[in-house]
C-alpha positions in Angstrom: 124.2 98.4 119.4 127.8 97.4 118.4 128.5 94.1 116.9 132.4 92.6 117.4 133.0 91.8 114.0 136.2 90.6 111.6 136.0 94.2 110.7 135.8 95.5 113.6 133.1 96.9 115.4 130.0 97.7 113.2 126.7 98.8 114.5 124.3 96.3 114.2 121.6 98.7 111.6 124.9 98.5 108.9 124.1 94.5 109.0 121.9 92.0 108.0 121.1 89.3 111.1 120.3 85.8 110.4 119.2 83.3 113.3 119.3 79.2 113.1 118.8 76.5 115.2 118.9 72.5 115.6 117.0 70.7 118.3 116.7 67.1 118.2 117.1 64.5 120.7 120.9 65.0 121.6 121.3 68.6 121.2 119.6 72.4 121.2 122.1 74.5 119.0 121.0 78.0 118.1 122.9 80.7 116.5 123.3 84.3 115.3 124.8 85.4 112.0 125.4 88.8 111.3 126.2 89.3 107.5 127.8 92.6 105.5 126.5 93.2 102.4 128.9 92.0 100.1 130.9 89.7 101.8 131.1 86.1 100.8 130.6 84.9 104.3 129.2 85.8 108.4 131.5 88.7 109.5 130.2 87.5 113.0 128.9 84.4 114.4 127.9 83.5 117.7 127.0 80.0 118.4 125.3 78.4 121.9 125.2 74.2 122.7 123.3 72.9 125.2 124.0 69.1 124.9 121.1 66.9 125.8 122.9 63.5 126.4 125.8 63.0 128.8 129.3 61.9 126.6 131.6 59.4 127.9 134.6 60.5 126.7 138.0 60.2 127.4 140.4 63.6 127.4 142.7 63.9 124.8 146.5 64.7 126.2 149.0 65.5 123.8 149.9 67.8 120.5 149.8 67.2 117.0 
């Protein structure tokens, strides 16, 4: 399979795939980390929130 990478796309036996997670009472995270040997950080990361707990929130408008 073909990962979408910073360097492109790599297939996915060139990399090294690490998988994470935090579940806890307002949140279920997981993740997937695909890593190039020699590189000092992920060349691809793909991240999924569920979020437990509704947020009252106000929108930001505006720019910096």
């Amino acid at each position: 399979m073909l990962i979408p990478t910073t360097k492109g796309l790599m297939d996915e036996a060139m990399l090294v795939k690490k998988t994470g997670g935090v579940d806890d009472e307002n949140e279920h995270t997981t993740w997937v980390e695909y890593w190039l040997d020699g590189e000092p950080k992920p060349v691809h990361r793909s991240v999924h929130v569920t979020l437990k707990k509704n947020i009252n929130a106000e929108p930001i408008v505006g720019g910096f």
